[in-house]
N, C-alpha and C positions, 0 to 999 in steps of 0.2 A: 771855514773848516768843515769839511768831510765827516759825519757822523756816521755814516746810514749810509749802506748801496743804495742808488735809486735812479732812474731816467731821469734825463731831464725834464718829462714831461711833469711827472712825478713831482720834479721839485719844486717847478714853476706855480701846480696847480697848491702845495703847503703851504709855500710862500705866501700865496694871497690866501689862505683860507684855515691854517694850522699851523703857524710857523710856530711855535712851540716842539711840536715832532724836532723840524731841525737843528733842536738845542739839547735832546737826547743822544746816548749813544744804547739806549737799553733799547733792543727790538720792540720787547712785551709793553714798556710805557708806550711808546710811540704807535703800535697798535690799537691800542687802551684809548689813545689819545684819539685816534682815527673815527673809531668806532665809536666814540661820542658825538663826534661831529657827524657820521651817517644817521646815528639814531636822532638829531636835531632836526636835520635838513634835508635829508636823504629821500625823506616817503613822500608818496603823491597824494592827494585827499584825491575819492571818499574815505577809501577803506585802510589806506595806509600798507599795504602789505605788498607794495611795490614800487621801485627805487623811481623819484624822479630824474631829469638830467644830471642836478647835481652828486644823487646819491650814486649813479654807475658812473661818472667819471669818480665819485669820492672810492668807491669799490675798485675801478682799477686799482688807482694807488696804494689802497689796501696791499691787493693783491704783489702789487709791484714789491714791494716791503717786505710780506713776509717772504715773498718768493727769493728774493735778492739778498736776505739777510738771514 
């Protein structure tokens, strides 16, 4: 079941990484939910104040989300 507009790249990358998202139909949780997982995994050391790989492929999806919903 379909909650969420989203690519499928989108949904591939939830699936392994926020599948929770996929069990909302509320834009704002599913955001909420996103943006925790960026602020987890997302920064690069030293200084933290720039996305690793994970965190700009997590940011597209982001993006993808609100954009699409």
């Amino acid at each position: 079941m379909i909650l969420l507009n989203m690519t499928s790249e989108s949904r591939t990358f939830l699936e392994k990484n926020c599948p929770e998202v996929l069990t909302t139909d509320n834009i704002g949780q599913a955001l909420d939910l996103l943006y925790d997982l960026i602020e987890d995994k997302g920064f690069a050391p030293p200084h933290y104040d720039e996305y690793n790989d994970f965190g700009r492929e997590a940011q597209r999806v982001y993006d993808d989300l609100y954009l699409s919903n």
